[in-house]
VEXVEXPA-14035 format. One record per residue (C-alpha): residue number from 1; x, y, z. Coordinates in nm, 2 decimals. Example, Ala and Ser with C-alpha at 12.3 -4.5 7.8 and 13.67 -1.06 7.14 Angstrom:
<rs>
- 1:1.23:-0.45:0.78
- 2:1.37:-0.11:0.71
</rs>
This chain:
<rs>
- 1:1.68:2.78:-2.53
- 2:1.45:2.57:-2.30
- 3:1.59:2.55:-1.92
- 4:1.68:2.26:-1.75
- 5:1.37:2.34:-1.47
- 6:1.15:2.31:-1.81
- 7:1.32:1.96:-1.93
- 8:1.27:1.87:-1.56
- 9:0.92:1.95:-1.54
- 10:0.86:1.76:-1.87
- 11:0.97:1.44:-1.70
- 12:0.81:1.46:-1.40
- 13:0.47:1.51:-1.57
- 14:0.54:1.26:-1.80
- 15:0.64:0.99:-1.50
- 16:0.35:1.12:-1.29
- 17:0.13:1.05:-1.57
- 18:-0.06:1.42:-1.59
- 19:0.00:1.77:-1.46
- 20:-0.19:1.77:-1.12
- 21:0.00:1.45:-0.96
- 22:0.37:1.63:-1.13
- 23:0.25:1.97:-0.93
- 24:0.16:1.81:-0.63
- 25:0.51:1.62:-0.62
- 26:0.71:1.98:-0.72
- 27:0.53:2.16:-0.49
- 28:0.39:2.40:-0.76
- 29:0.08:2.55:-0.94
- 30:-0.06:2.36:-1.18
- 31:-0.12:2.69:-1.33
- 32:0.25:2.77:-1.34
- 33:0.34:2.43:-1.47
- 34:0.08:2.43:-1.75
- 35:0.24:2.78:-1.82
- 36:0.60:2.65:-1.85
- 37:0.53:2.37:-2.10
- 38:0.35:2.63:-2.32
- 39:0.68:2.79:-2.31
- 40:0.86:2.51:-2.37
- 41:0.69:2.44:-2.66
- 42:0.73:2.79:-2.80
- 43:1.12:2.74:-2.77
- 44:1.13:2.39:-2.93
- 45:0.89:2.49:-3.18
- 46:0.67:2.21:-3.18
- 47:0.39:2.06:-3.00
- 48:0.51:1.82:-2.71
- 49:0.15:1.77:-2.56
- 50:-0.19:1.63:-2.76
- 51:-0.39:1.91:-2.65
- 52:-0.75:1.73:-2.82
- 53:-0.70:1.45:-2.56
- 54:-0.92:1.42:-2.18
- 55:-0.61:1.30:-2.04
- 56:-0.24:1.39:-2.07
- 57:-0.09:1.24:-2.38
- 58:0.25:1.31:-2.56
- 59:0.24:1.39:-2.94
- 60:0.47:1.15:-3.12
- 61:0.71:1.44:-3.18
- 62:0.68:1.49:-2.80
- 63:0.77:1.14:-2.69
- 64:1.10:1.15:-2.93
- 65:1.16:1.47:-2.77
- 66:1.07:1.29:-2.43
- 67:1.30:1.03:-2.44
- 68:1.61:1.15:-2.59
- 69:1.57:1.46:-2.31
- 70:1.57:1.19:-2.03
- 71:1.85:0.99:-2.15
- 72:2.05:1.34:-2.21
- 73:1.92:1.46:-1.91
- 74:2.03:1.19:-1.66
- 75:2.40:1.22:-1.83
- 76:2.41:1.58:-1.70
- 77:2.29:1.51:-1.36
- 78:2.55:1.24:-1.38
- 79:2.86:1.51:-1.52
- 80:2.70:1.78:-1.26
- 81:2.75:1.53:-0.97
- 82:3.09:1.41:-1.11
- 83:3.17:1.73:-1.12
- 84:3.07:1.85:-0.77
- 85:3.28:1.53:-0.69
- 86:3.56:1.69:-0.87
- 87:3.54:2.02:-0.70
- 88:3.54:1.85:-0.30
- 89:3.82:1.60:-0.41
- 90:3.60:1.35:-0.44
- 91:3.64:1.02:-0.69
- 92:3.97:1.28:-0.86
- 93:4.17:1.03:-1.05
- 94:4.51:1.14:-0.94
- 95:4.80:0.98:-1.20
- 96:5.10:0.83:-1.05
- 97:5.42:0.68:-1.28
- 98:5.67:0.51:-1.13
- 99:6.02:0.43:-1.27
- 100:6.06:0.06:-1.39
- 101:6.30:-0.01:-1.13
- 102:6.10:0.09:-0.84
- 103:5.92:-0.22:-0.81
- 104:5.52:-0.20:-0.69
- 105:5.59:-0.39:-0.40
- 106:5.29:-0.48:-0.11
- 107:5.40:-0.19:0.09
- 108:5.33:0.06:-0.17
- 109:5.00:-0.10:-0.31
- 110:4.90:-0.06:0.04
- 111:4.98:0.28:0.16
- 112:4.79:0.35:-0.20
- 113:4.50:0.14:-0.13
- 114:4.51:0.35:0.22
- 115:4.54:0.69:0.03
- 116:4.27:0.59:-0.24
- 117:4.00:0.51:0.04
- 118:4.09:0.78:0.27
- 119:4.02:1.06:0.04
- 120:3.79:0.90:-0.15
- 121:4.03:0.90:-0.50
- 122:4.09:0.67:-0.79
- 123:4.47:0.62:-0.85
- 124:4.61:0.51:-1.19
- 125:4.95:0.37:-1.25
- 126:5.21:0.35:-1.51
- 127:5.56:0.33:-1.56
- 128:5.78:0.57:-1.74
- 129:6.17:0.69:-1.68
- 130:6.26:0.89:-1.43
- 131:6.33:1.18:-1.69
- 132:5.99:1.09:-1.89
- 133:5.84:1.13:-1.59
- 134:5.94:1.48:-1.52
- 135:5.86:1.60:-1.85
- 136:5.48:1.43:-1.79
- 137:5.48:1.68:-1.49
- 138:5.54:1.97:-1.63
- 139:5.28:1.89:-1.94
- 140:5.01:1.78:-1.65
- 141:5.02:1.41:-1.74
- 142:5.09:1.30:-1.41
- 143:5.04:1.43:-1.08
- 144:5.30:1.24:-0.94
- 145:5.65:1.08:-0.97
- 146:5.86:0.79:-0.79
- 147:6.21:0.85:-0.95
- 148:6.56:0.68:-0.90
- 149:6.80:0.92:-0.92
- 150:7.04:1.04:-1.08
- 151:6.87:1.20:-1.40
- 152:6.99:1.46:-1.61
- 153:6.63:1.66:-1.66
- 154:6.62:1.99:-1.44
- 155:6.42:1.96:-1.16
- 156:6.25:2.37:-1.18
- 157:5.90:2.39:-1.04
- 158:5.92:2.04:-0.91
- 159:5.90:1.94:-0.55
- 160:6.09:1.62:-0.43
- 161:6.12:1.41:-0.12
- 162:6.28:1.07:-0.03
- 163:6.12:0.84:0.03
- 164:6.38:0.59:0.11
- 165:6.73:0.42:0.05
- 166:6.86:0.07:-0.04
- 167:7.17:-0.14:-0.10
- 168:7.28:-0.24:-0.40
- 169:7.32:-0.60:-0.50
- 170:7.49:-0.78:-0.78
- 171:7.24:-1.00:-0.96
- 172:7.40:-1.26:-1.08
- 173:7.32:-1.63:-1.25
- 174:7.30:-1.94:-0.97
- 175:7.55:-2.12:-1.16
- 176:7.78:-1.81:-1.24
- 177:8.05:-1.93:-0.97
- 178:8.32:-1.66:-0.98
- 179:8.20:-1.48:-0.66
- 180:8.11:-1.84:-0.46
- 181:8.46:-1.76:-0.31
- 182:8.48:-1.40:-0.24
- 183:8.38:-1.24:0.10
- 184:8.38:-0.89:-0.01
- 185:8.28:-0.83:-0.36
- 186:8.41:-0.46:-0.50
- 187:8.29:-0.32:-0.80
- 188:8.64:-0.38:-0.93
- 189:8.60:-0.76:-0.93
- 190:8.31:-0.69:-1.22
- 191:8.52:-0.50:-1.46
- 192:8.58:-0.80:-1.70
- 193:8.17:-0.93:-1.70
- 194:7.91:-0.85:-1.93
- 195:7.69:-0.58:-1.82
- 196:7.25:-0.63:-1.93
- 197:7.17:-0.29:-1.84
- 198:7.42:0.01:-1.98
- 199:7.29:0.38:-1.98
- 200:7.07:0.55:-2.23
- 201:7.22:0.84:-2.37
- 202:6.95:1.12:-2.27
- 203:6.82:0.94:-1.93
- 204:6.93:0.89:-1.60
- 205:6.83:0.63:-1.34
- 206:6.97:0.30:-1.25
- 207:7.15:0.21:-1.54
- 208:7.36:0.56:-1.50
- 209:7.46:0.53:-1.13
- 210:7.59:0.21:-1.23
- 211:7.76:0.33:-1.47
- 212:7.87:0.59:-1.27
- 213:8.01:0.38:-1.01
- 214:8.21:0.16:-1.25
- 215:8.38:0.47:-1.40
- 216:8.42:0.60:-1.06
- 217:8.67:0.25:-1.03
- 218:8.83:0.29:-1.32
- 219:8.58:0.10:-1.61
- 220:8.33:0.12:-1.79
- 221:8.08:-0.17:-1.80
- 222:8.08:-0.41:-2.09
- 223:7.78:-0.42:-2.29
- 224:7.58:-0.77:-2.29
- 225:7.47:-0.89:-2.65
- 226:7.10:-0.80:-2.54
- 227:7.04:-0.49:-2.31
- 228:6.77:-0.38:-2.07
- 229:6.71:-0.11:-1.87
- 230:6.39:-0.26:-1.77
- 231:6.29:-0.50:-1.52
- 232:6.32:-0.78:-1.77
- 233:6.73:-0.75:-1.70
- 234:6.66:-0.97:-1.46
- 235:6.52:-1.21:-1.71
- 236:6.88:-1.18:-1.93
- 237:7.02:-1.26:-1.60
- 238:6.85:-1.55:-1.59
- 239:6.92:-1.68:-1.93
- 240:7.32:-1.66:-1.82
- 241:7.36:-1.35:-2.04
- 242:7.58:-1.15:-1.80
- 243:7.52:-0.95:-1.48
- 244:7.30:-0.64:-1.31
- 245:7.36:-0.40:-1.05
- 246:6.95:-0.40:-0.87
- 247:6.85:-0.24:-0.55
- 248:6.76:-0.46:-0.30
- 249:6.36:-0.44:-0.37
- 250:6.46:-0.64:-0.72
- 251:6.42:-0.90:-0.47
- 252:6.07:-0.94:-0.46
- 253:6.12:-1.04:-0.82
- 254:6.44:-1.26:-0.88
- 255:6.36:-1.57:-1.15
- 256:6.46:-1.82:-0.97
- 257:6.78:-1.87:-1.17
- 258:6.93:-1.53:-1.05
- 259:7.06:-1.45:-0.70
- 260:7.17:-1.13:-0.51
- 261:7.47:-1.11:-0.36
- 262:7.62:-0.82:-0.17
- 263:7.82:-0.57:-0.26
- 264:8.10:-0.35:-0.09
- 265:7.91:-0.47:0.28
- 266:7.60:-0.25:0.14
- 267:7.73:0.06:0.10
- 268:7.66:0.15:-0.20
- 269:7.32:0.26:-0.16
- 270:7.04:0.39:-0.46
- 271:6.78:0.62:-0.34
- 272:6.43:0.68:-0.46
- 273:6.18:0.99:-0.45
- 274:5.84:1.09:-0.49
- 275:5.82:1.40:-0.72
- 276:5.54:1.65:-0.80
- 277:5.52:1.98:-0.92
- 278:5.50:2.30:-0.74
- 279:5.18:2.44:-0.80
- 280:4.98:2.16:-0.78
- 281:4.69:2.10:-0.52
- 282:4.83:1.75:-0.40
- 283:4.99:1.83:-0.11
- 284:4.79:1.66:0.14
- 285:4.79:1.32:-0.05
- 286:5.12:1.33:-0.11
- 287:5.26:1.43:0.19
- 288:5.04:1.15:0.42
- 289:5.15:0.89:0.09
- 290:5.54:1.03:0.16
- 291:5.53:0.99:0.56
- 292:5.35:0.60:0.52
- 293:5.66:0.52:0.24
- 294:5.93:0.68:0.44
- 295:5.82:0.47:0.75
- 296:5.73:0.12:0.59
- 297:6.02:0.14:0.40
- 298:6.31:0.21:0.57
- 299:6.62:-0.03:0.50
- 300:6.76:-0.23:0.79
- 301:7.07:-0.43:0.72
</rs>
């Protein structure tokens, strides 16, 4: 099998356009260069130089052999430094999900942006359930995790931190008028509306606390005649179809038919955390990326 020094060699005599200028630029004998491509040509089994010639020519089989070994060869240099990259941390794609309703917001693009530049990473993001997302964890899809409790996956060889709290809100349409009047809204006061977002039967998340805190009173929520547990509830909202229970940071995203209104004097709060597993080598992104969220983010009523 020829060595990579040999392939190397090869090029740099070709590019140097004869063996004394390639020896002179390698800083070896021409001797021991000329010996090399003899033994290169021994492994191939073919002749790579025209021999007959005054000055240094390829055979034809030689310059296929030439230029498919350059082309090959600058893809390994290219996987060699990649890799080297790789190994110092360098240009790592690191995978992040987030749940649907924990909205990429400017604060978290940012302290991403911060993260990605600092150490020199590449950052990809999806979205996927709170409980999909722990699964993905444990079968090395993703590296890490923003969840909204509660879910109903254990949480074994998984590491998790809040990052921060919020109120709930009742999103509501603008021209839904029953709660114009009321100065303290209850979760009682919403046992009779339609409900866009009801539970999934094997996740956890948004659409179960809220569930959770409507049996908690008593109820449980009546189902819409179309459901989401996505962000798009808000769009259902919109289109007068009944009502949502969002944390504050739906927001940031309200149609402009839908409105927030307060519920309980915000004390019903919905908290969300950054998850990863245990024996992973992320700690230093994660815990810089944890610190900036848990300080840009804090809720102030």
């Amino acid at each position: 099998m020829p060595t990579l020094k040999q392939l190397q060699y090869l090029i740099k005599i070709v590019e140097e356009n004869g063996f004394i200028a390639a020896s002179e630029k390698l800083y070896i004998a021409q001797s021991a260069l000329s010996r090399q491509m003899k033994l290169l040509e021994q492994e191939v089994g073919f002749e790579i130089f025209d021999r007959s010639q005054k000055n240094m020519q390829l055979t034809p089989t030689g310059q296929y052999f030439y230029q498919n070994i350059k082309i090959h060869l600058s893809g390994m240099q290219d996987i060699i430094q990649s890799s080297q990259h790789i190994a110092q941390g360098i240009h790592r794609v690191i995978k992040i999900a987030h749940s649907s309703s924990v909205i990429m917001d400017q604060t978290k693009i940012q302290a991403l942006d911060y993260i990605s530049k600092k150490y020199q990473i590449q950052i990809e993001l999806n979205t996927l359930s709170s409980e999909q997302q722990i699964q993905a964890l444990l079968h090395h899809q993703i590296d890490i995790g923003m969840i909204r409790p509660p879910v109903l996956h254990h949480m074994q060889q998984i590491h998790s931190e809040c990052l921060y709290h919020q109120p709930l809100y009742l999103a509501i349409n603008t021209v839904h008028a029953k709660f114009d009047t009321l100065q303290k809204i209850k979760i009682e006061d919403l046992k009779d509306e339609l409900f866009v977002s009801t539970p999934h039967a094997e996740r956890g998340g948004l659409s179960y606390l809220v569930s959770n805190l409507c049996l908690s009173r008593g109820f449980f929520p009546k189902k819409a005649s179309i459901q989401s547990r996505k962000i798009s509830q808000l769009q259902l909202v919109a289109a007068n179809l009944g009502i949502c229970i969002v944390p504050l940071e739906f927001q940031s995203i309200l149609p402009p038919q839908v409105k927030l209104l307060s519920l309980e004097q915000n004390t019903l709060m919905s908290e969300v955390k950054c998850i990863w597993k245990q024996d992973s080598d992320l700690d230093p992104y994660v815990e810089e990326l944890v610190q900036m969220l848990q300080t840009k983010s804090i809720w102030k009523p």
